[in-house]
N, C-alpha and C positions, 0 to 999 in steps of 0.2 A: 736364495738371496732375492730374483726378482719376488717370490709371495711378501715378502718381509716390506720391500718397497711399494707393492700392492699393499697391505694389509695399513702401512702407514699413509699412504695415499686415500686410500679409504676411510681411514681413521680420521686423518686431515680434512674430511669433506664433510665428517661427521662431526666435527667441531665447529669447521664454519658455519656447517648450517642451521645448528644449537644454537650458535652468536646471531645469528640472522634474528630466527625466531625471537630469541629474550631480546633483541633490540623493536622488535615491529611491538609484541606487549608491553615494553617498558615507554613506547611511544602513543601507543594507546592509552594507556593509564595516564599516561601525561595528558592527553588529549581529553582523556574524562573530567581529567580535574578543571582545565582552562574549561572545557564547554559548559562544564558548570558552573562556573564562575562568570562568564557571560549571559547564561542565563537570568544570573542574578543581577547583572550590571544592565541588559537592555529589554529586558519583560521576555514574559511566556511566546507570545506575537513574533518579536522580530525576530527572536534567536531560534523560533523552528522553522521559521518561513526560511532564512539565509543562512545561518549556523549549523543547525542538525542537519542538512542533507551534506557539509563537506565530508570528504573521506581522506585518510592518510593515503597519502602515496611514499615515494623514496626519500630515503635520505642520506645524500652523499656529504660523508666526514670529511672529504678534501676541498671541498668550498661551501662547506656548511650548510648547505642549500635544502631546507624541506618541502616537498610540494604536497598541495594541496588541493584536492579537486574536487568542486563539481559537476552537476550534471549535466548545466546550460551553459552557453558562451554568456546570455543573456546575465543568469544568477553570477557568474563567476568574475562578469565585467561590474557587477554594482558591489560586490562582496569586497572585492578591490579596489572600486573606490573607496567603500564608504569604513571597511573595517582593516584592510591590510594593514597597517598602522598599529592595529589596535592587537590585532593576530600576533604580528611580529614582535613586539616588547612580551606578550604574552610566553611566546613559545621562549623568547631567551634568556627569561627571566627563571621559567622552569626548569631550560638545555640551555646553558652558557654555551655548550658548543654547536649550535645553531645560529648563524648570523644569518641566515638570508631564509624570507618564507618566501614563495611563487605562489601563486595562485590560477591554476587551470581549469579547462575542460576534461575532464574524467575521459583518459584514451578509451580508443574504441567507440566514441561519440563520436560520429562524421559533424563536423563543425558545419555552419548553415554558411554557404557559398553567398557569396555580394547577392544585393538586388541588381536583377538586368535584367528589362521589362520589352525588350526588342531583340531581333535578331535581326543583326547585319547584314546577312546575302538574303534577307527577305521570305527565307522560308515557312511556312506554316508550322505551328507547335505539335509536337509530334502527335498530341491526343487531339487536336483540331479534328483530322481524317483516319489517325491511326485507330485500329479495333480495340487496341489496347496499350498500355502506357508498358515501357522496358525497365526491368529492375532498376532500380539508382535515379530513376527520372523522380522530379522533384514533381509532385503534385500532379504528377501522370501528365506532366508538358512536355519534359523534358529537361537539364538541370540550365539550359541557357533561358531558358522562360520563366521570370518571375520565383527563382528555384530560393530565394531564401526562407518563404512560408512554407513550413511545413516538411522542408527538405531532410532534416536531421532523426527521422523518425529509423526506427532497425526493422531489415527484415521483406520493407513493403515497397512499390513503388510510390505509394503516395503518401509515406512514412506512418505506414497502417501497422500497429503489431499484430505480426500473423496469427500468433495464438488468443487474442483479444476480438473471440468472432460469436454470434447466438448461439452458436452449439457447446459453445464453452461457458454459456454465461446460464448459472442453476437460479431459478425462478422461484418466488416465493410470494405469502401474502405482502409482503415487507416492500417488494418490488415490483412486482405483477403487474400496475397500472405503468412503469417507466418500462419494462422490458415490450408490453406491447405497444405502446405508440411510440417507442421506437423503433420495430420492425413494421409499423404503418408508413414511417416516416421513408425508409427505406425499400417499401414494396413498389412495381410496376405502379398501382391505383397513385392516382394523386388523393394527398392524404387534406383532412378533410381542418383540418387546424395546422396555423405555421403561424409562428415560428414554435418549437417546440422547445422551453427548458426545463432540463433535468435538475434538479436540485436533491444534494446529498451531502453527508458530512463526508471527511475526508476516508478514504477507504470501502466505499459501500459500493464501488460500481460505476459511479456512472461514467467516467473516464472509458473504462470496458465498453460501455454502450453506443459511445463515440465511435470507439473504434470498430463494433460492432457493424455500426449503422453505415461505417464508410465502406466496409467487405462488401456487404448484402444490395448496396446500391451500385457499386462500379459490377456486381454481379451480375444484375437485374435489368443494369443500364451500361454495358461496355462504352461505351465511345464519352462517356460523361467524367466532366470536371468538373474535380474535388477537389477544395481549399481546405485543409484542416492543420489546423496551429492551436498556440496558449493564445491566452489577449498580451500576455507579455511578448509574445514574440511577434504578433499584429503590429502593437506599439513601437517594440525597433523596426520594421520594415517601416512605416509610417513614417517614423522620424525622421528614417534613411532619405525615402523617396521626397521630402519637404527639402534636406540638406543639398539633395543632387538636383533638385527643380522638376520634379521628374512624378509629381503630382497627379499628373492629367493621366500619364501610359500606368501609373498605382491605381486608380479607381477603373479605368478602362479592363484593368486586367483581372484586377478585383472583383468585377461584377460579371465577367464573364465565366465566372463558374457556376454552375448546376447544382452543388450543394456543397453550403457552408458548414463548416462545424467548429465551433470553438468553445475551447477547454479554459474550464477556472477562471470565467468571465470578472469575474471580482478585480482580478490585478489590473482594468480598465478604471480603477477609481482613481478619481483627481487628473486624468487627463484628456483637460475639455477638446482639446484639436482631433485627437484619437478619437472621442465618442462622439464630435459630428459626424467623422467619416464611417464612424461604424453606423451610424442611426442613417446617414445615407442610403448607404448598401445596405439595411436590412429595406430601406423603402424601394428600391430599385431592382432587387432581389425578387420580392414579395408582389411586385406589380409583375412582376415578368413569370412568376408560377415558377419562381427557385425555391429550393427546399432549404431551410437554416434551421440549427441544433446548436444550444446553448446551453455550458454546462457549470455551474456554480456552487460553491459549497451554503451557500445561503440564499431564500427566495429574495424577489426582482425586487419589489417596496425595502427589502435590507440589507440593501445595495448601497452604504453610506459614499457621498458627495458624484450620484451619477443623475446626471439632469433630469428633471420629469420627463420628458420624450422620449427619451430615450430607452425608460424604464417603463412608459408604456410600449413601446416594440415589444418587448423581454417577454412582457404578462402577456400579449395581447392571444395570443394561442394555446399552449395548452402548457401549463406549468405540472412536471409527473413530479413528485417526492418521491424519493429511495429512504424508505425508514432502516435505523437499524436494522440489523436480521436477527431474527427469533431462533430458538433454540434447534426449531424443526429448518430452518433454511439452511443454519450452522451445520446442522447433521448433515443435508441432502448435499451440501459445497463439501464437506469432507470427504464422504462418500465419491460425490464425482470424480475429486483431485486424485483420490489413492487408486481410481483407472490405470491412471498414470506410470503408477510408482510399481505396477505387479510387476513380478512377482514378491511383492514385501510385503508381505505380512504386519499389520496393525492393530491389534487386537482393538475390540470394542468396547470393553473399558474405557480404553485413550482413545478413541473419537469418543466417545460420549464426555469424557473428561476434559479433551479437549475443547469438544462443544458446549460444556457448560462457563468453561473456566476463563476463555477466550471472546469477548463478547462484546467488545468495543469496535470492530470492525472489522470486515472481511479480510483486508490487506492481512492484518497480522495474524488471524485467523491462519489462512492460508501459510503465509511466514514462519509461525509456528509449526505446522504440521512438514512443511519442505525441510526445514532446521533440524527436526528429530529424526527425520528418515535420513537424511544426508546425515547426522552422526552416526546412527546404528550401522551405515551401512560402510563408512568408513574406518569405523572398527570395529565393525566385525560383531557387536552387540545385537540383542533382539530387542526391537520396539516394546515399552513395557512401560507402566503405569508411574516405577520408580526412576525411569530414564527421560522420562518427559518430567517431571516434577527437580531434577537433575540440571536437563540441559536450556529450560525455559522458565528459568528463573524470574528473568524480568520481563517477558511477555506476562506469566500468571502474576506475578505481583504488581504489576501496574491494569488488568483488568480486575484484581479481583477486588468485590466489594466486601468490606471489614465482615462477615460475619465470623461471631463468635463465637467458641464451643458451651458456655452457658446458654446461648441463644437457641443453638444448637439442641442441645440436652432439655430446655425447657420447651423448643416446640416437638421432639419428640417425644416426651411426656405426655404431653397435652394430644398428641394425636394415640398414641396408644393408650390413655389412660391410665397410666402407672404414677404415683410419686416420684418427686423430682428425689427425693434421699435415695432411690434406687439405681441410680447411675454410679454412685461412688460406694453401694454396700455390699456385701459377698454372698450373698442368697443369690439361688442357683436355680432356683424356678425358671423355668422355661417360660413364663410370661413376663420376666425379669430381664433374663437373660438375651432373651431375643433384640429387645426395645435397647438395652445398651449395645449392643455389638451393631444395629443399623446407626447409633448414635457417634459410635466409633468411625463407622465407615464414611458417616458424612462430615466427620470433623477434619478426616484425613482428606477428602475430596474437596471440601470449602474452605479449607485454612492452609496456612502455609504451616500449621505446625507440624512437629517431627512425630514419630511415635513416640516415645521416651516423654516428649510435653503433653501427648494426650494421654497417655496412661497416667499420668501425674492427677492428671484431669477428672479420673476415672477414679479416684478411689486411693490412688498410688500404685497403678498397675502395671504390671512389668509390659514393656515395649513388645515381645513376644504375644502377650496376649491380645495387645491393638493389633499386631498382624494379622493371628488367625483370625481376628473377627472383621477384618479388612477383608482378607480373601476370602472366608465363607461366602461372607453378604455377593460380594463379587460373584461368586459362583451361583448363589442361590436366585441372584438375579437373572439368571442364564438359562435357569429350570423352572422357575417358581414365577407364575404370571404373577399372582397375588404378591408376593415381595417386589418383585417388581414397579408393580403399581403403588406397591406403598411407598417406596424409595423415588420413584416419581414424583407425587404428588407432596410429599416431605421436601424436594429441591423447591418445588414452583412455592411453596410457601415460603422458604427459607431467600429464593431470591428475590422474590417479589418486590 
């Protein structure tokens, strides 16, 4: 009797928690359809800048309530303003049984504590004298000192992510010039150009190097304060200390840091009170032999509606660029992260597949490769050529560029010297046969098409035969420099 009420009890958990699931995907899918449809209603700009970073949270049937989170107080208080409204006819027009949307901080984001620029019984800021700042202190002060810049960061005392330091950050020609004058910027020597910005598109770093630069400095220099924030989050302390009168103890406290650093400088556009006080403190900063780090997804001159002065500060030191990363940097970041991940096994294939396939930015680079291994590893699958191609659907089809399997077949042609009527004919020549099965291999690796659509391609060839000429090439890449080298120099043509 009691198994029987065991076995239904367990039964009963196993149904709820089946209900759970199809309600969180059936809420996503709904979520796919409104985000897209915003997208179409307020442009490419505003709906990734505020839209695409919200997440689903809960949704309670008893007061209809869905919430929805971000990642800042900052994004989630304008998102609120400016679209809850818009959000909420959305979701209920989709779920009738949705009457209320929330709009929050993403838990497990420590929210940024009020500005409070003094302390009351008169004591010095703990980093004033102390050797070094204690976990949770805000900007290595303390969280009573000035703790709303920069406070919300995970992990660090000066809201540094721990694992965002140079030893983690893999080096390439693509970035080479921003990796070291940012560990100049952070050495004992005083470095020899300031202010330094980084300029990169979204994904490529240089946020890492920020944080980079703030480890290696409070390293190098224990006793030293660090200010490191967004410009949007500059901006509400700014605004704050305007609303509380409390202007004089904001710059006072402001300039009394050692080294500045701020991330995604761009969201300072259009606010001229904001960029006096920043074009201050970089002039008061810079006469006193402080160090500042400015990190933008675009250079200083295309900085639309930031005052000339101001935008000469920006340039006047050393502007690094983070280009895209190149195939070989792709490879060496992959290579580093799977350290990581041992004892799992990733065959080289799928970093190389990865590395080619993947190549709009490191973020998702990396994203991509965490996502596969956390499937395989959760069920229990082996990492493989057909499980990445499976589980990263729309990472590869949103980097991959159109090439097509005619384009394909006619630049192997052209490089082997065969007739293009020899891809789709059934002569058996080994100097036939070779130059189709590499053409096979790279139609599988460059396209999203199936086996079954490349054999079709091929002559009308059974899906079977795209395999084995899949995994030969695969294998003979593994033994055969010379193939190798040909299936090499056949990519950098085809993606060029």
């Amino acid at each position: 009797m009691n198994n029987s009420r065991g076995s239904a009890a367990h039964g009963g958990a196993d149904v709820e928690r089946m209900q759970q699931e199809q309600e969180a995907l059936d809420l996503a899918a709904d979520w796919a359809d409104i985000s897209q449809g915003l997208r179409k209603d307020l442009g490419h700009q505003l709906h990734s800048q505020w839209i695409k970073p919200i997440q689903l949270g809960s949704f309670c049937k008893e007061t209809g309530t869905l919430d929805l989170y971000l990642p800042t107080e900052f994004s989630a208080n304008w998102v609120a303003d400016r679209f809850a409204d818009r959000l909420s006819l959305a979701w209920k027009i989709a779920r009738p049984d949705i009457r209320n949307v929330r709009i929050a901080v993403l838990p497990g984001r420590r929210a940024m504590p009020g500005l409070r620029l003094g302390r009351e019984d008169g004591r010095r800021a703990a980093n004033d004298g102390a050797p070094l700042a204690q976990p949770g202190d805000a900007l290595g002060m303390g969280n009573a000192d000035f703790g709303g810049i920069g406070a919300g960061g995970i992990g660090g005392p000066i809201g540094l992510d721990p694992s965002l330091t140079f030893a983690s950050f893999v080096t390439g020609a693509a970035n080479v010039l921003a990796s070291n004058a940012a560990q100049r910027m952070a050495a004992t020597e005083t470095p020899q150009f300031a202010p330094l910005y980084l300029k990169a598109a979204t994904g490529q770093g240089k946020t890492h190097l920020l944080h980079a630069i703030g480890h290696a400095y409070l390293a190098n220099h224990p006793r030293a304060r660090i200010f490191y924030c967004s410009a949007e989050r500059f901006m509400v302390e700014f605004v704050q200390a305007l609303r509380q009168n409390q202007t004089i103890e904001f710059k006072a406290r402001l300039r009394g840091f050692d080294l500045l650093l701020v991330d995604d400088i761009q969201f300072i556009i259009g606010k001229a009170s904001a960029q006096e006080e920043l074009l201050y403190t970089i002039d008061a900063l810079l006469a006193e032999g402080k160090r500042l780090v400015f990190a933008a997804d675009r250079a200083p001159q295309a900085l639309d509606g930031v005052e000339q002065r101001l935008l000469s500060r920006l340039s006047m030191g050393l502007v690094a660029d983070i280009q895209p990363a190149d195939i070989e940097l792709r490879r060496a970041i992959l290579e580093h992260r799977l350290q990581r991940f041992a004892p799992s096994h990733v065959p080289g294939d799928v970093v190389e597949f990865l590395a080619r396939t993947i190549n709009r930015n490191v973020r998702e680079l990396v994203g991509g490769l965490n996502k596969l291994i956390a499937y395989a590893q959760l069920t229990g699958q082996a990492v493989s050529l057909q499980l990445a191609e499976e589980q990263l659907t729309d990472i590869l089809s949103a980097n991959r560029r159109r090439i097509t399997i005619d384009e394909i077949q006619r630049t192997v042609c052209q490089f082997y010297r065969v007739d293009r009527t020899e891809m789709a004919s059934k002569r058996r020549a080994r100097a036939v046969v070779r130059p189709r099965q590499v053409a096979m291999y790279l139609a599988k690796v460059l396209t999203p098409r199936s086996y079954p659509e490349i054999g079709r391609k091929f002559g009308g060839r059974d899906h079977s035969t795209v395999i084995h000429a899949v995994r030969l090439i695969e294998d003979l890449r593994t033994r055969d420099a010379d193939m190798d080298g040909d299936v090499r120099s056949l990519l950098r043509q085809l993606e060029s």
